[in-house]
DOVEXDO-51383 format. One record per residue (C-alpha): residue number from 0; residue in three letters; chain; x negated, y negated, z. Coordinates in pm, whole numbers, plus 50000, padded with zeros to 5 digits. Example, Ala and Ser with C-alpha at 12.3 -4.5 7.8 and 13.67 -1.06 7.14 Angstrom:
<atoms>
(0, "Ala", "A", (48770, 50450, 50780))
(1, "Ser", "A", (48633, 50106, 50714))
</atoms>
This chain:
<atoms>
(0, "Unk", "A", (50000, 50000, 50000))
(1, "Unk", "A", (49888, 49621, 49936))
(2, "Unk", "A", (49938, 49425, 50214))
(3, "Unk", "A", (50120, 49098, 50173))
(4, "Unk", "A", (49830, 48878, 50277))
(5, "Unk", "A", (49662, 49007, 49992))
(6, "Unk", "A", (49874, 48878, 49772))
(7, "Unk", "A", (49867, 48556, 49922))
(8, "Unk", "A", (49506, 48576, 49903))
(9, "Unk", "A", (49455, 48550, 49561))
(10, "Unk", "A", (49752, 48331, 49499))
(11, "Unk", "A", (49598, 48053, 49701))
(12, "Unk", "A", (49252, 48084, 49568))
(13, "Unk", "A", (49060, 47815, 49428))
(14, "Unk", "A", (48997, 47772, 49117))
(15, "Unk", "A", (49383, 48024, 49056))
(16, "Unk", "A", (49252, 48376, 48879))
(17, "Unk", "A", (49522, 48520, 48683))
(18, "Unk", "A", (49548, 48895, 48774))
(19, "Unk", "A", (49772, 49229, 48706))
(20, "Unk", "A", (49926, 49397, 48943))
(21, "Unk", "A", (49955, 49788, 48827))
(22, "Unk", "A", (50222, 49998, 49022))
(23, "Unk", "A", (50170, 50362, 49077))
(24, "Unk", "A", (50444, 50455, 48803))
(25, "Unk", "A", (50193, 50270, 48555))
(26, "Unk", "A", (50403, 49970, 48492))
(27, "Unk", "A", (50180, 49601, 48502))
(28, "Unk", "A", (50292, 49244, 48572))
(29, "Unk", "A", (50110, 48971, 48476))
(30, "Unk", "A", (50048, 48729, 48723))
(31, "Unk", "A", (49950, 48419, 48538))
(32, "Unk", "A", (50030, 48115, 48812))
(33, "Unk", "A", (50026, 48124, 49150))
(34, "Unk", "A", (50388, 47980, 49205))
(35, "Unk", "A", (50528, 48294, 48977))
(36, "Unk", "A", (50520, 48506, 49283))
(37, "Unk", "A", (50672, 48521, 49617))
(38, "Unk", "A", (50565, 48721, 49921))
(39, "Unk", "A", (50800, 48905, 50125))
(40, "Unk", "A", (50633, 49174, 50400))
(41, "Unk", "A", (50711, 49467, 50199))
(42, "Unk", "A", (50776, 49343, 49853))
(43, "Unk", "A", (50680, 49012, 49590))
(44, "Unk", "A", (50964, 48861, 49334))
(45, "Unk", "A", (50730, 48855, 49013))
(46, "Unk", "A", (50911, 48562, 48786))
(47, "Unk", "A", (50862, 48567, 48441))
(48, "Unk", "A", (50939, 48240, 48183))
(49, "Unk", "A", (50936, 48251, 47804))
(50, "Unk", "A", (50791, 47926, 47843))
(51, "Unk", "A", (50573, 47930, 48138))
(52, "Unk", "A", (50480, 47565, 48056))
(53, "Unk", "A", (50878, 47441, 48129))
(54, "Unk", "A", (50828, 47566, 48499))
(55, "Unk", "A", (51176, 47732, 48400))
(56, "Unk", "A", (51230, 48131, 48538))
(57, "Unk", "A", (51379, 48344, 48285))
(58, "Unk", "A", (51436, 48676, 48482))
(59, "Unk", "A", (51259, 48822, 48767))
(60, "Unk", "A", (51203, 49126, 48965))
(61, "Unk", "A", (51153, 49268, 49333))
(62, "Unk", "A", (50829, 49461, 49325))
(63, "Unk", "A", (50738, 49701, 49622))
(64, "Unk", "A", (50438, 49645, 49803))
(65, "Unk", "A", (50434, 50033, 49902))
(66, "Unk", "A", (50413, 50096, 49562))
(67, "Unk", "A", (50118, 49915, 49427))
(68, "Unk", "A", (49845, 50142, 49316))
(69, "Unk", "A", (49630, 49820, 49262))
(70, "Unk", "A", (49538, 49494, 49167))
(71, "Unk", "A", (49312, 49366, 48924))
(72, "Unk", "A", (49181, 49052, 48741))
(73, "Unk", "A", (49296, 48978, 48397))
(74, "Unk", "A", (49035, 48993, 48165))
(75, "Unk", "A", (48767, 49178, 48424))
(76, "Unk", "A", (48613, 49486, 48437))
(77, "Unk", "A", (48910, 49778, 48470))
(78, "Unk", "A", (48800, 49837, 48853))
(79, "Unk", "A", (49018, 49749, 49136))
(80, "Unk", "A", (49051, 49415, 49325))
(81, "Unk", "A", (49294, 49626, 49577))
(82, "Unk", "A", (49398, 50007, 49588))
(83, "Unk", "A", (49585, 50198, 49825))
(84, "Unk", "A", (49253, 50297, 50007))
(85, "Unk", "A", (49082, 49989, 50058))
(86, "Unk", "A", (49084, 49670, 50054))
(87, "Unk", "A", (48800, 49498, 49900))
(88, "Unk", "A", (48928, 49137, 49874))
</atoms>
């Protein structure tokens, strides 16, 4: 499991790195801005815009944290940021 101040972690770092969050099923979401994302303690709403530049949500969707396999930088080597056996933020 991810833990929520992970998340938060790398949504309030400075400069913002976009990264992917992979779930254990194999499905990705793109996290491209920080304020596209919002931390609950088990689970993040992951927003999504056709035109990320309006600031205007299209759809979103309540991700588990329990069922994160890992997260990873976009654009980075494939290996983990966060798994479900460590943490190496």
């Amino acid at each position: 499991m991810i833990h929520p101040t992970q998340v938060k972690a790398l949504l309030q770092n400075q400069p913002f790195r976009p990264f992917r969050i992979v779930m254990n099923s194999g499905k990705t979401y793109d996290v491209r801005h920080p304020e596209f994302v919002t931390v609950g303690r088990s689970w993040i709403n992951v927003y999504e815009s056709d035109d990320p530049a309006s600031g205007i949500v299209d759809r979103f969707e309540i991700v588990s944290l329990m069922l994160m396999e890992r997260i990873e930088f976009i654009g980075a080597k494939p290996e983990a940021m966060a798994d479900n056996s460590s943490a190496t933020l």
